[in-house]
C-alpha positions in Angstrom: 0.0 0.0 0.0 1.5 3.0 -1.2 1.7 6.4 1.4 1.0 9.7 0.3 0.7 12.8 1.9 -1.5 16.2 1.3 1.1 19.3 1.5 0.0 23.0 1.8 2.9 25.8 1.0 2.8 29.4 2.5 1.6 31.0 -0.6 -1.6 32.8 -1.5 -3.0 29.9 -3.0 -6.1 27.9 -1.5 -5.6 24.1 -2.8 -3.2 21.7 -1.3 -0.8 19.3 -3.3 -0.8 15.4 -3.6 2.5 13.9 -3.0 4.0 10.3 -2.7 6.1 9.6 0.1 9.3 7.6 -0.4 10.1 4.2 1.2 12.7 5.3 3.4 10.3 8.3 4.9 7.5 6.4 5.6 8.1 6.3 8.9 8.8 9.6 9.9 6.1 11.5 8.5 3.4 12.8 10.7 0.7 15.5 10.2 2.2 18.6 10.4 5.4 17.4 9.8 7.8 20.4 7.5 8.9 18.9 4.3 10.7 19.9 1.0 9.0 19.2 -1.9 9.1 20.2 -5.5 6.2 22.9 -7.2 7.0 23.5 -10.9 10.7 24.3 -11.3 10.8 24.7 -7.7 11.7 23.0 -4.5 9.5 24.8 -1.6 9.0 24.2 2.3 5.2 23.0 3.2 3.2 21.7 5.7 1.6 17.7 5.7 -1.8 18.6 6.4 -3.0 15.1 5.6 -1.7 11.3 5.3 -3.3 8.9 2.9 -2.4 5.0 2.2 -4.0 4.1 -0.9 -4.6 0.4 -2.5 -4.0 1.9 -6.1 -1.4 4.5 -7.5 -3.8 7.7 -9.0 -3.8 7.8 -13.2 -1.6 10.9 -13.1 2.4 11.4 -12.2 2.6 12.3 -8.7 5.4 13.5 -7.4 7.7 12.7 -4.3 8.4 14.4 -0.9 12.0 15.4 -1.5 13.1 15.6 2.5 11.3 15.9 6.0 12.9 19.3 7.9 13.9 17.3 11.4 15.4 20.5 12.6 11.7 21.2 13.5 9.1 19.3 15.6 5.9 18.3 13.9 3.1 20.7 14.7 0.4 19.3 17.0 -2.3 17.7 14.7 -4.9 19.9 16.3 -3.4 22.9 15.7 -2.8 21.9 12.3 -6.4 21.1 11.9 -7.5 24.2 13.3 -5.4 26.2 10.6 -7.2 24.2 7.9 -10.6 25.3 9.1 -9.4 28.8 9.5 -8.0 28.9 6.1 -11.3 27.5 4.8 -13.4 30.4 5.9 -10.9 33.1 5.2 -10.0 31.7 1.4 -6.5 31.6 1.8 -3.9 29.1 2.1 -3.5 26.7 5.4 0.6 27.0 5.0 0.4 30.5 5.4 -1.3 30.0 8.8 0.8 27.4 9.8 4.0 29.6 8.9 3.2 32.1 11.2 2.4 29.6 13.7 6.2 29.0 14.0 7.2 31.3 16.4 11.0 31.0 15.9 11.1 31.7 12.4 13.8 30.2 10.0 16.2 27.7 11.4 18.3 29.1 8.8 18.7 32.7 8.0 21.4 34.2 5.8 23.4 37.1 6.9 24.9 39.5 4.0 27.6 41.9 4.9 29.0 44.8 2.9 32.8 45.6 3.7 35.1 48.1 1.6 38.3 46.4 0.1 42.0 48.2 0.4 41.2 49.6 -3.1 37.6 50.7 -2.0 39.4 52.3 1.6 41.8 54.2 -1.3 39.0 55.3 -3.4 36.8 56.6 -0.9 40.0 58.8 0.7 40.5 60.0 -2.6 36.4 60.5 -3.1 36.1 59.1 -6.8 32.6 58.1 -6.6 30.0 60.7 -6.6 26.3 60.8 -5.5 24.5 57.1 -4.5 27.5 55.3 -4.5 29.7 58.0 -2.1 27.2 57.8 0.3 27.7 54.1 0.2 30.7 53.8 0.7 31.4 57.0 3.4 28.8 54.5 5.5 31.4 52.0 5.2 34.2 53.2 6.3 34.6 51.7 9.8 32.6 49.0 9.6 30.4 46.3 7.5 27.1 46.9 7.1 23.9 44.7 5.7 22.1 45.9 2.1 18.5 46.4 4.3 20.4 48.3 6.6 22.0 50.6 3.5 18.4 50.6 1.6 16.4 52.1 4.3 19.3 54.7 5.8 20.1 56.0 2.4 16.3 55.4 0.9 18.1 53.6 -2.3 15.3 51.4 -3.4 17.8 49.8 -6.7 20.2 49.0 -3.4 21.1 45.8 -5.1 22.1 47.1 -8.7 24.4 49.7 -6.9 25.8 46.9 -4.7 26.4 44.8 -7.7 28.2 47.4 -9.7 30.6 48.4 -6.8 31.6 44.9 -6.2 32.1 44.4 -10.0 34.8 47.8 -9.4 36.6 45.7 -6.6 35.4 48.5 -4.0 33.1 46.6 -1.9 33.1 42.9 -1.1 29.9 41.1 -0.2 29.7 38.3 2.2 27.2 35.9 3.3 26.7 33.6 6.4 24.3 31.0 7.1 23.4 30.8 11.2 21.7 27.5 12.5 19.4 27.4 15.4 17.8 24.3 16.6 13.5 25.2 16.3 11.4 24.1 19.1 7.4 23.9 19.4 5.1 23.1 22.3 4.4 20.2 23.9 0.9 19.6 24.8 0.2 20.2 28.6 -1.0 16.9 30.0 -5.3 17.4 30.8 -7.7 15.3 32.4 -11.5 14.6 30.4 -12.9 17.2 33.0 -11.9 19.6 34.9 -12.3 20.0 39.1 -13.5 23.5 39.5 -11.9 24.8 43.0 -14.4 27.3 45.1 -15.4 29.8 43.1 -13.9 33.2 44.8 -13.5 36.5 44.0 -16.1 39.6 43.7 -17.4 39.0 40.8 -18.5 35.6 42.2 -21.6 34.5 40.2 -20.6 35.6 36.2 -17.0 33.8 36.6 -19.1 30.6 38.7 -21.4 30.8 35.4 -18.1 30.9 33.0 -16.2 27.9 34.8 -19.5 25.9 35.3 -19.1 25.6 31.3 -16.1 25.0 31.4 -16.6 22.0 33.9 -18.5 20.5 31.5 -16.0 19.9 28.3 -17.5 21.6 26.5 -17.1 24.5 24.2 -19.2 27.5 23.9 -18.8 31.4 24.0 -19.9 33.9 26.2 -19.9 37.9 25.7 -18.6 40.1 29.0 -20.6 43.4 28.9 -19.8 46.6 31.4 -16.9 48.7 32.2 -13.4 48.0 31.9 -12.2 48.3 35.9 -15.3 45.9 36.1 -14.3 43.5 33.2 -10.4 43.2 34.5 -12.0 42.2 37.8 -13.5 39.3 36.6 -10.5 38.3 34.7 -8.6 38.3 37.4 -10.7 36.2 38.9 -10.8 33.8 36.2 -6.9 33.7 36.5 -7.5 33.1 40.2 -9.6 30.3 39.7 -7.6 28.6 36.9 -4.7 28.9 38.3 -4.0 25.2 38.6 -5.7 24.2 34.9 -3.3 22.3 33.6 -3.8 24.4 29.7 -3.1 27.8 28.5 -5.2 30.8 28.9 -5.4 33.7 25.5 -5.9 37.1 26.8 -6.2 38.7 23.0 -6.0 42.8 22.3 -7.0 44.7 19.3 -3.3 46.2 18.7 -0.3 46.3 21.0 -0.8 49.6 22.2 -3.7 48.5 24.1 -1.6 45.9 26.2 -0.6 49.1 28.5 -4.2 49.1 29.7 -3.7 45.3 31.2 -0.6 46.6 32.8 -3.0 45.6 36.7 -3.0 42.3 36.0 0.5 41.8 33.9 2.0 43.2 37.5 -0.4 40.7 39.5 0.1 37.8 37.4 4.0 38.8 36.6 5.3 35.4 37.3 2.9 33.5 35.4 2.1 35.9 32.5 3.9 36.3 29.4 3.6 39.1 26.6 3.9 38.4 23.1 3.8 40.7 20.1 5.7 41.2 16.3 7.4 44.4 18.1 9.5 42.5 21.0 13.3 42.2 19.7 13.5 38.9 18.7 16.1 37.7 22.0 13.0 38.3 24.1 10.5 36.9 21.8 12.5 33.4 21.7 12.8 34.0 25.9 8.9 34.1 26.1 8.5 31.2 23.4 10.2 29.1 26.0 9.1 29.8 28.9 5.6 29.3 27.3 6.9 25.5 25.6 8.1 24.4 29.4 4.8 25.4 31.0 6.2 28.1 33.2 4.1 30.6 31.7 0.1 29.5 30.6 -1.4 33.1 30.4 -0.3 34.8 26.8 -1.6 38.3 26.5 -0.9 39.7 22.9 -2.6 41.3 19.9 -4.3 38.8 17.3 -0.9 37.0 16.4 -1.6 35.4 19.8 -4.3 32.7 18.4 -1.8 31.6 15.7 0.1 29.7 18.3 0.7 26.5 18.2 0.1 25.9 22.0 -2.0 23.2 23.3 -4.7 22.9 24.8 -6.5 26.1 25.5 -9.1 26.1 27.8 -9.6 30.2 27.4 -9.6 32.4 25.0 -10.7 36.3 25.9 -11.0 39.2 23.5 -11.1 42.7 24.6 -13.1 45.7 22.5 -14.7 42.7 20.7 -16.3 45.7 18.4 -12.8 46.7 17.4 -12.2 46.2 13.2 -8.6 45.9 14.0 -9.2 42.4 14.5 -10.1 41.7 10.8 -6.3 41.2 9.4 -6.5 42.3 5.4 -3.0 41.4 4.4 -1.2 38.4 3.9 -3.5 36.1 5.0 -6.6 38.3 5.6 -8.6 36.8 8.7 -11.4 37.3 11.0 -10.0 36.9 14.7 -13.0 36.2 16.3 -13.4 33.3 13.7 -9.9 32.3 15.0 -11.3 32.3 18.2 -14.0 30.8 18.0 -12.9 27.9 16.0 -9.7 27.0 18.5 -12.0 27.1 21.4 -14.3 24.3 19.4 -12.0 21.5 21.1 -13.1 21.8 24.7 -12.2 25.8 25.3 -14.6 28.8 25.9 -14.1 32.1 24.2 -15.1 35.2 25.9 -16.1 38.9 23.9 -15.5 41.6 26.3 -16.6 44.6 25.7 -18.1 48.1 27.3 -20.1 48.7 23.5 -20.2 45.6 21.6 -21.4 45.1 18.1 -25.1 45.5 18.1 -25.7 42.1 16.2 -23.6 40.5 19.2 -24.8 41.7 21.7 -28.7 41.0 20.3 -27.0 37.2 19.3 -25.4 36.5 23.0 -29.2 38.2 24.4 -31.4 35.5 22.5 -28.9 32.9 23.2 -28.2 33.7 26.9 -24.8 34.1 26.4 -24.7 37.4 27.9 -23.4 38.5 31.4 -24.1 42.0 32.1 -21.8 43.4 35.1 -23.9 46.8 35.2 -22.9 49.8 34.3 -20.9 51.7 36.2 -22.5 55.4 37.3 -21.6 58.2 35.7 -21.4 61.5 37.7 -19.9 63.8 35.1 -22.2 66.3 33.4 -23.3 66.8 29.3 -24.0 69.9 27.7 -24.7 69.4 23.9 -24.3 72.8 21.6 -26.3 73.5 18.0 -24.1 76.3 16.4 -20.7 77.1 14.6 -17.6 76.1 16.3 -16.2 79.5 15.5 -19.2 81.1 17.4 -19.0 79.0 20.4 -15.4 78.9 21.0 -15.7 82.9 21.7 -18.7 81.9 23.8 -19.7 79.8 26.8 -17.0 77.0 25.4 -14.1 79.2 25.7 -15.1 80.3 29.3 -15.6 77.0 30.5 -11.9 76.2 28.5 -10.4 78.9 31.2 -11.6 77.9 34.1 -10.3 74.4 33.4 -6.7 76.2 32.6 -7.0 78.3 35.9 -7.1 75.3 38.1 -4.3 73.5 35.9 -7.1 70.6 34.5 -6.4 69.3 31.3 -8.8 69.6 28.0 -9.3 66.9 25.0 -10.8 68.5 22.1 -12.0 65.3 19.4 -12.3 66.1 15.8 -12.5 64.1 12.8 -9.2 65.0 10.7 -9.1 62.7 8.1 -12.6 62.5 6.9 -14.8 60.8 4.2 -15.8 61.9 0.5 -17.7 65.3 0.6 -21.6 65.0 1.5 -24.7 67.3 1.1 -26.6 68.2 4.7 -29.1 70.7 5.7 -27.6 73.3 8.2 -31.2 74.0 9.1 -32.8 70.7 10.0 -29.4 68.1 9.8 -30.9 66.5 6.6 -28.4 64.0 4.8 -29.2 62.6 1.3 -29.4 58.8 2.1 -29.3 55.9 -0.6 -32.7 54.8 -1.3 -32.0 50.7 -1.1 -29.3 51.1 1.3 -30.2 54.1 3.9 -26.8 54.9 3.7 -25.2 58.6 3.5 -25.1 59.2 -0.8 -21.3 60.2 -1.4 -21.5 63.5 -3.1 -19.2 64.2 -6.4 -19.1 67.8 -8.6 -18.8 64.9 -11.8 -21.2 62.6 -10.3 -23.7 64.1 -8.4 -24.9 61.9 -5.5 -23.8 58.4 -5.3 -24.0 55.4 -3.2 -21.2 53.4 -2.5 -22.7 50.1 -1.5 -24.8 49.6 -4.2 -24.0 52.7 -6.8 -27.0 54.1 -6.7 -26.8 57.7 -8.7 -28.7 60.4 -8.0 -28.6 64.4 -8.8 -28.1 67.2 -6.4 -31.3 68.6 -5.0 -32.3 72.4 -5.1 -33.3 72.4 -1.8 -33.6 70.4 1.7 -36.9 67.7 0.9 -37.7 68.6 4.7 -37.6 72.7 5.5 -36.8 73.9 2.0 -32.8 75.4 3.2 -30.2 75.3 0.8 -28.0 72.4 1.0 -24.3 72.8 2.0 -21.0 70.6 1.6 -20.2 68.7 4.4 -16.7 69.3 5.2 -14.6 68.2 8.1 -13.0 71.2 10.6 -9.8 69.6 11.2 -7.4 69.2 14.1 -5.5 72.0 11.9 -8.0 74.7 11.7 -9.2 74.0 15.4 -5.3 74.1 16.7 -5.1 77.8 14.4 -8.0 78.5 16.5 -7.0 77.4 20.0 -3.6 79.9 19.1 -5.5 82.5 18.4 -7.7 82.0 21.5 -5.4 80.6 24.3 -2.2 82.7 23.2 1.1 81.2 25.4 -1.4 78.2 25.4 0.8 74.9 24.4 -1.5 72.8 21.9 -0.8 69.5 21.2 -2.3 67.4 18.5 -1.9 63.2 18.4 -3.3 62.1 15.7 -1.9 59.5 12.8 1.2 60.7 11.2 3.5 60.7 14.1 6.7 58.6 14.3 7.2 56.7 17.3 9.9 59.1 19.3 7.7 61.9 18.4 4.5 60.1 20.0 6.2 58.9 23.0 7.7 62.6 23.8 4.2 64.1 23.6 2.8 61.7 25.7 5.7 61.9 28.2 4.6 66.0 28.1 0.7 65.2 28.4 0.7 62.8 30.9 2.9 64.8 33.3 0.3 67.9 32.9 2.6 69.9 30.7 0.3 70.2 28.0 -3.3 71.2 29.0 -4.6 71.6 25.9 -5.0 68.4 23.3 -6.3 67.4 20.0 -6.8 64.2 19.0 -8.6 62.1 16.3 -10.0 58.4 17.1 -6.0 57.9 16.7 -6.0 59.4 20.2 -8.5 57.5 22.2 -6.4 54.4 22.5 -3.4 56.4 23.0 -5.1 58.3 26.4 -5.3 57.1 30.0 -9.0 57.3 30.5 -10.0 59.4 33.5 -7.4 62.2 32.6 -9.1 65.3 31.8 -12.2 67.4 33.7 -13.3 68.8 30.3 -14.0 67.1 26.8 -15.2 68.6 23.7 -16.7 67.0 21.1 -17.1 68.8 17.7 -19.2 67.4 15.0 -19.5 64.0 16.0 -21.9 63.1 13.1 -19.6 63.4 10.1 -19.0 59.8 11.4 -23.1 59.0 10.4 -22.4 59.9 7.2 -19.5 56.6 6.9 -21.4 54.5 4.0 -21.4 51.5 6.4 -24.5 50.2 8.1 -22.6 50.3 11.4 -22.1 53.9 11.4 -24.3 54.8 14.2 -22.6 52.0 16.4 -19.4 53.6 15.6 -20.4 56.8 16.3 -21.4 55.6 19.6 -18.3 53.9 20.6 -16.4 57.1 19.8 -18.4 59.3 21.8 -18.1 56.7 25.0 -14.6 56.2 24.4 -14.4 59.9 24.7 -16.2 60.3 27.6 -14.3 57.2 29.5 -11.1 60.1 28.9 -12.9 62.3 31.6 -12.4 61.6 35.2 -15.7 60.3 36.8 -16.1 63.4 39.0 -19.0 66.0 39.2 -16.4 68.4 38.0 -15.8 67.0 34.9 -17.9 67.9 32.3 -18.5 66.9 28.3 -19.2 69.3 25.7 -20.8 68.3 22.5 -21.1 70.6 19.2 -23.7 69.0 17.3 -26.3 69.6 14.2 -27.7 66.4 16.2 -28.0 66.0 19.5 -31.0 63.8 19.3 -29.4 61.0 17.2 -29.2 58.4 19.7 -25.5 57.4 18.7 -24.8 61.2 20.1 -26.9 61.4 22.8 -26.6 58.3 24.0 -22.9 58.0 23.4 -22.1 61.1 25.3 -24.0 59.9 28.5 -22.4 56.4 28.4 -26.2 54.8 27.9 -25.6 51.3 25.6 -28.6 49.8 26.6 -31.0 53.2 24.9 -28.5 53.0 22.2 -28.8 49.4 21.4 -32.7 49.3 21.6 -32.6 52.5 18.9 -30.5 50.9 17.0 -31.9 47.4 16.8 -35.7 48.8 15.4 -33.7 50.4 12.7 -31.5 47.5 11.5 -34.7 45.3 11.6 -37.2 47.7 9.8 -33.9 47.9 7.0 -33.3 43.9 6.9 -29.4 44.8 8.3 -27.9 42.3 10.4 -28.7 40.6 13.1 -31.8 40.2 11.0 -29.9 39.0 8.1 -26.6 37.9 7.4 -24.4 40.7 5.0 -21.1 39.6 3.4 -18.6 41.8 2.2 -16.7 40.6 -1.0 -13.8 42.2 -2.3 -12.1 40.7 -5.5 -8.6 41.8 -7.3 -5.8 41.2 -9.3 -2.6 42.2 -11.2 -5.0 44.4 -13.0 -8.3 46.2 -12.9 -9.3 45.1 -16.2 -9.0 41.3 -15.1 -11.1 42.4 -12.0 -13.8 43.4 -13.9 -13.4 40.2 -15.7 -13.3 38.2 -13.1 -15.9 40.1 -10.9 -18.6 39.9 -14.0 -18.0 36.0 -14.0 -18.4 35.6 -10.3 -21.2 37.5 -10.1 -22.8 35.4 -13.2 -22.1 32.2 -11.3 -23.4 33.2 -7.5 -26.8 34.4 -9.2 -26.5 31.3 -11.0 -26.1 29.0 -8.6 -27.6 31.1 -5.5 -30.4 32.7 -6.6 -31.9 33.5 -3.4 -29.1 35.2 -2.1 -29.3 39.1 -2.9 -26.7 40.8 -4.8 -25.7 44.2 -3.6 -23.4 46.2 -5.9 -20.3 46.2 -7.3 -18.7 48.6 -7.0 -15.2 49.9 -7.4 -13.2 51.3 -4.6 -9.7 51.5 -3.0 -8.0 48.9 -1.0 -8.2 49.7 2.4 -4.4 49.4 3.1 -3.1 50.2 -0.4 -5.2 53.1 -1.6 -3.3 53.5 -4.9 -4.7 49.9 -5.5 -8.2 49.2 -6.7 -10.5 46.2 -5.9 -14.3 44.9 -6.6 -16.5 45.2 -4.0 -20.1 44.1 -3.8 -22.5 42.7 -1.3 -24.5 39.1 -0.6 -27.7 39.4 1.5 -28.8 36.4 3.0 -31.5 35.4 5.4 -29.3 33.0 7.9 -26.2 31.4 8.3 -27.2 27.7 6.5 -25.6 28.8 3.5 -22.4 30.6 4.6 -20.4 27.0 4.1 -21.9 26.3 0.9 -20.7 29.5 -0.1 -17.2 29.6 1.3 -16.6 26.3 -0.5 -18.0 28.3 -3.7 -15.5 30.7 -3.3 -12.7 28.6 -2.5 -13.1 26.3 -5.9 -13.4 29.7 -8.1 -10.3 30.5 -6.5 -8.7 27.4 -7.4 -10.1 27.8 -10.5 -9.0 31.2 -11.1 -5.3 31.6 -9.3 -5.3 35.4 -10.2 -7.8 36.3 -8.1 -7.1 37.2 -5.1 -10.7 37.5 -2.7 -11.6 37.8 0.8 -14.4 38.6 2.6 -16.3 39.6 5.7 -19.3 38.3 7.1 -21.6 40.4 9.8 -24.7 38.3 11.4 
């Protein structure tokens, strides 16, 4: 009986390949074993996802497993199986998963050097080289260098062609090194069928008695953690408290590293028993924290979403804080959903808990019906609101700027939000806060000189309007005041006043000096855009103002209000809880229960708003909306490919509703275009039907490159 072995690669394409494995292998291939094995003219490192013995050789050439990689352990079958499954709902490739699931990277890397020659040392006394190349070699004087290290100082991008032509003038003299390192994965932690739960203790007794009690049971299952964020961490830490002696590993999962400062409480309680992992650690300390996690010393891993791509096994809990957050849908290289990730690892045995103090209105309705949901309370707010309907310039020289001086007076600090970098234009109503909405989609029209009004779910075109439909006014162009003009204005205003503004752009000295300045009170006066909010200790300032805060309505995205929402809180979780402290919000809408609600911290009005509207418009939870986006090397085989895909969903899944497409810009690459359209369907039974749809057109069409998101 003849072995053969299913191998994946890390490249961006979905299918696996068949190969045989030789006689004198047989024995030492496992499941996710790393092997050598030739594609095309090539000879590439994959992954054994799957061993087959079969009676009869197949009717086509098959070719064979060239070596097995024993510098490396296999990867644990589960985990290997759980990468499979991932790669399956995110259409990408299983190897690519399991390449980032090896924690040590390459047991071989190469190391190039650049050194000057005697004749280079002569030539560069006697400065015979001009431009490119004399900056080259000046670097090189005293000591060798690497190419990467030359390309980014200098900013050469043709580094190599340069190198190249100074080694072929006997100047330079390029050297390369191979270092070895022995690769190591984790061992399973030893686990008994069920666990002994110890005497539930703690405050926050009866939601972590409810938590463990599922856990007792073997089985898997989710829950979603609703209230404040002091009130969340206490019932983490009493998780911890009660786990302590589990023998598996605990996932504490953050939305980006920044936000790991917040979890500095229980890091310092949990110190010798926690360990932090993230791309930005220097790789000495990453390998340090790799090992104590592979002996068992450590079992709690707090990290952003590269967390639940390791290999670690088994995990008993998996929690992810600001559940609501997008920056736990990774778009590049291999786009994934991290709460899929989550949710599929904890399907052997684990539970997986969404924390959150505004969580996605479909989850939170989901984890409601389901009884899923623990609600800690809110905690009571004691600050006051004062919403304002006029022009920023107005009130600044008003009752905002007095209240602004008294806050300086007594040495208090003073956020000022704003929306910098802002959307397409849009019309509005100054009058009455009308906004042009898409009549299929309810969403804010995008408005163009060329185009007139235009929707950018579905396309929908429309011309300008004379006048508001509602009170007759004039309509004007929305346009965002930015943390510029407001910071011009604050000058003018506050003279001897320092402003700071943090908002994207800043390199990471300059962000960690302004910080240093803010949080030791020798700024009073800040701007920030949402780039701020995560940046800020909350509790920090006894006045915020809010200006505008419904530009962010007018996002084409059927979770604006919700986002809008979690702004405003976010904002007001900056102000200390103190009757002093007080927020200020300039508004054409202080009804809108996104602002209103926001600014007074009040998710359960917000959600019940918000829930009516998404089910009189058929948005999720009461259907299922997916987002596809489609490209390739070019737009024209896009289109191509995008009229063909669309020809064979309708085709094949004609109840499904087809929203779109569209063109727009890559999210992370905005000089690159994609396809995007929209599939409305009524439930979930036919989200695996058509992830296997996409993953044979994909295999069927290697240049196209798709991924998508799903919101129930």
């Amino acid at each position: 009986m003849a072995v053969y072995c299913e191998v994946s690669f890390p490249l961006p394409v979905v299918q696996s390949f068949l190969y045989k494995v030789p006689a004198e292998l047989k024995d030492r291939i496992k499941i996710g074993s790393r092997v050598v094995a030739p594609l095309g003219s090539r000879r590439l490192a994959g992954y054994v996802l799957e061993i087959k013995f079969l009676e009869k050789d197949p009717q086509y050439k098959v070719k064979e497993i060239i070596k097995i990689i024993d510098s490396r352990p296999p990867i644990p079958e589960g985990f290997v199986r759980f990468a499979q499954e991932l790669a399956f709902n995110s259409l990408s490739s299983p190897g690519l998963f399991l390449e980032m699931a090896e924690v040590d990277g390459q047991e071989e890397k190469e190391l190039i050097k650049v050194a000057l020659t005697e004749k280079g040392q002569v030539e560069t006394e006697q400065k015979n080289f001009k431009g490119k190349k004399k900056e080259i070699l000046n670097l090189l004087k005293d000591k060798s260098l690497t190419p990467n290290f030359l390309k980014r100082k200098l900013k050469i991008k043709n580094i190599n062609s340069l190198l190249n032509s100074l080694r072929d003038s006997g100047v330079i003299e390029i050297s390369q090194k191979t270092i070895r390192r022995k690769a190591s994965l984790a061992r399973p932690l030893p686990q008994s069928k069920q666990l002994t739960l110890p005497g539930i203790t703690g405050f926050r007794s009866e939601p972590v008695r409810q938590i463990l009690g599922k856990l007792d049971q073997g089985k898997s299952g989710q829950f979603l953690l609703f209230g404040s964020f002091n009130d969340r961490l206490e019932v983490v830490q009493s998780l911890l408290e009660n786990l302590r002696f589990f023998p598996s590993y605990i996932l504490l999962v953050v939305p980006e590293i920044l936000q790991i400062q917040k979890w500095e409480p229980i890091i310092e309680a949990w110190k010798k028993e926690i360990v932090v992992m993230h791309s930005q650690l220097p790789e000495r300390l990453r390998r340090e924290a790799w090992q104590q996690v592979i002996s068992g010393q450590r079992k709690i891993i707090l990290g952003p979403r590269s967390v639940l791509l390791l290999p670690v096994q088994p995990v008993s809990l998996i929690l992810l804080d600001e559940e609501q957050d997008d920056l736990y849908y990774q778009t590049e290289g291999p786009s994934f959903d991290a709460r899929e990730a989550a949710r599929i690892r904890a399907e052997e045995g684990g539970l997986v808990i969404f924390s959150s103090s505004y969580p996605e209105v479909s989850h939170y309705w989901h984890n409601r019906e389901r009884q899923t949901l623990i609600n800690l309370g809110g905690e009571k707010k004691v600050y006051s609101t004062v919403f304002f309907t006029g022009e920023i310039d107005q009130l600044l020289e008003g009752e905002v700027k007095s209240e602004i001086d008294n806050r300086l007076i007594s040495g208090d600090r003073v956020f000022f939000f704003v929306q910098r970098k802002g959307y397409s234009s849009y019309l509005y109503c100054p009058g009455c806060g009308f906004i042009p909405r898409c009549q299929n989609c309810q969403i804010a029209l995008t408005f163009k000189k060329e185009e007139g009004l235009r929707c950018r779910y579905c396309g929908y075109n429309t011309e300008v309007p004379e006048a508001c439909p509602v009170c007759g006014k004039k309509l004007k162009t929305g346009k965002i005041r930015g943390s510029q003009y407001l910071e011009e204005r604050l000058s003018q205003l506050f003279a001897g006043q320092i402003i700071a503004r943090l908002e994207e752009g800043l390199d990471g000295q300059q962000e960690k000096k302004l910080l240093s300045k803010i949080n030791a009170g020798k700024i009073q006066l800040i701007i920030g855009t949402e780039y701020a909010l995560s940046r800020l200790k909350m509790g920090m300032f006894s006045l915020a103002v809010i200006i505008n805060p419904e530009l962010s309505l007018n996002v084409p995205d059927f979770r604006a209000a919700h986002q809008t929402y979690v702004s405003m809180s976010k904002v007001a979780d900056l102000l200390a809880n103190e009757e002093k402290s007080k927020l200020m919000v300039i508004t054409a809408m202080p009804d809108h229960p996104a602002i209103r609600e926001g600014a007074r911290m009040e998710y359960q009005k917000f959600f019940e708003s918000e829930i009516e509207y998404r089910k009189l418009l058929n948005y999720p939870p009461f259907s299922l909306l997916i987002e596809i986006n489609l490209r390739s090397n070019s737009i024209r085989t896009s289109g191509r490919l995008s009229r063909l895909l669309l020809e064979k969903i309708a085709e094949k899944f004609p109840q499904v509703e087809i929203i779109g497409p569209k063109l727009s810009r890559s999210v992370w690459r905005k000089s690159q275009k994609e396809i995007k359209f929209y599939l409305r369907l009524k439930n979930q039974e036919m989200v695996r039907e058509l992830r296997a749809f996409f993953n044979n057109f994909r295999i069927g069409h290697p240049g196209a490159r798709i991924s998508m998101i799903i919101w129930e």
